[in-house]
N, C-alpha and C positions, 0 to 999 in steps of 0.2 A: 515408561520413563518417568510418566509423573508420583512420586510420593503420597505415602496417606497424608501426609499435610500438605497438600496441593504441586510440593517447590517441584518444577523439571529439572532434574538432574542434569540435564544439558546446558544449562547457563552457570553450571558451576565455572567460577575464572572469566565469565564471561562479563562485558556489561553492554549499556545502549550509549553513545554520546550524549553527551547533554543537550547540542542543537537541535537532536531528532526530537528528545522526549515529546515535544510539542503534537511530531505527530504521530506516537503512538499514544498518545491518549486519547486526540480524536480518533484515531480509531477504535479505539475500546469503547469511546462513549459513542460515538454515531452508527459501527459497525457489532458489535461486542466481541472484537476480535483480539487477542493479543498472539503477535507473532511469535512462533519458537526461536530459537538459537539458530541464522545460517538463514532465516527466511529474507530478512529485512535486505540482506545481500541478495539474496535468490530477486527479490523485490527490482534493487536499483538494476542487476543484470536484464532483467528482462526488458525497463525501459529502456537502457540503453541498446541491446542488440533490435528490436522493435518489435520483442515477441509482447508487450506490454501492446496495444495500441492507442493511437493516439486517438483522444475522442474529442476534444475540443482545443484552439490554438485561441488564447486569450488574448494575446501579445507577440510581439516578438521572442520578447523571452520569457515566457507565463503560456505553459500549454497545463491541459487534463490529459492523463491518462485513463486503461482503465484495467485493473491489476487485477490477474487469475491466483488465489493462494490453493495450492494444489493439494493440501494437506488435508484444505477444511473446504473446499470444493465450492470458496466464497470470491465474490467478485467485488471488488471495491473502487473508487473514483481517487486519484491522489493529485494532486496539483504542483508541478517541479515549475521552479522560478532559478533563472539563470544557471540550470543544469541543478538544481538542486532541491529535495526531495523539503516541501513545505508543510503540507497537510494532507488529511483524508479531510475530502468532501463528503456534505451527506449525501445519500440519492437522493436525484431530486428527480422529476419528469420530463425536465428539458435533458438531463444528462441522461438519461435511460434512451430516449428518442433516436441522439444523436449516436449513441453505441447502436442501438438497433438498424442504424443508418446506415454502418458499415459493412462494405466487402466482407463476405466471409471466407 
């Protein structure tokens, strides 16, 4: 799908809101991940039905998740604030612990 000049033809017609950009850039710069066309959806589904889990509750309305991209078979940290997708966290070792913590 991707072109000799890099572009994925799947994002043709497509774009990212402008709210997000924020965080797909941390995760290009913390993770070097950029998501394809269909992921970033694939992404907030899995928070919300709770195949995301939850790894750390910040707040009442400030929780960590910790996100499976199934494409690239990468696990990342994302932090949603009043139901709403904010940033990728970096790893860090308290976040890695508290994922290791969990039920499997």
């Amino acid at each position: 799908m991707i072109g000799d000049n890099g572009f994925d033809a799947r994002w043709l017609g497509k774009s990212i809101r402008e709210r997000h950009w924020h965080f797909h850039r941390r995760l290009l710069e913390r993770y070097d991940i950029v998501l394809a066309p269909g992921e970033f959806s694939e992404m907030l589904k899995d928070i919300a039905t709770g195949r995301a889990p939850l790894v750390q509750r910040r707040s009442v309305k400030s929780a960590v998740y910790m996100v499976r991209n199934r494409r690239l078979f990468e696990r990342f940290f994302v932090l949603v604030t009043n139901g709403e997708v904010k940033t990728a966290l970096p790893p860090s070792k308290a976040l890695r612990r508290a994922r290791r913590a969990l039920p499997e």
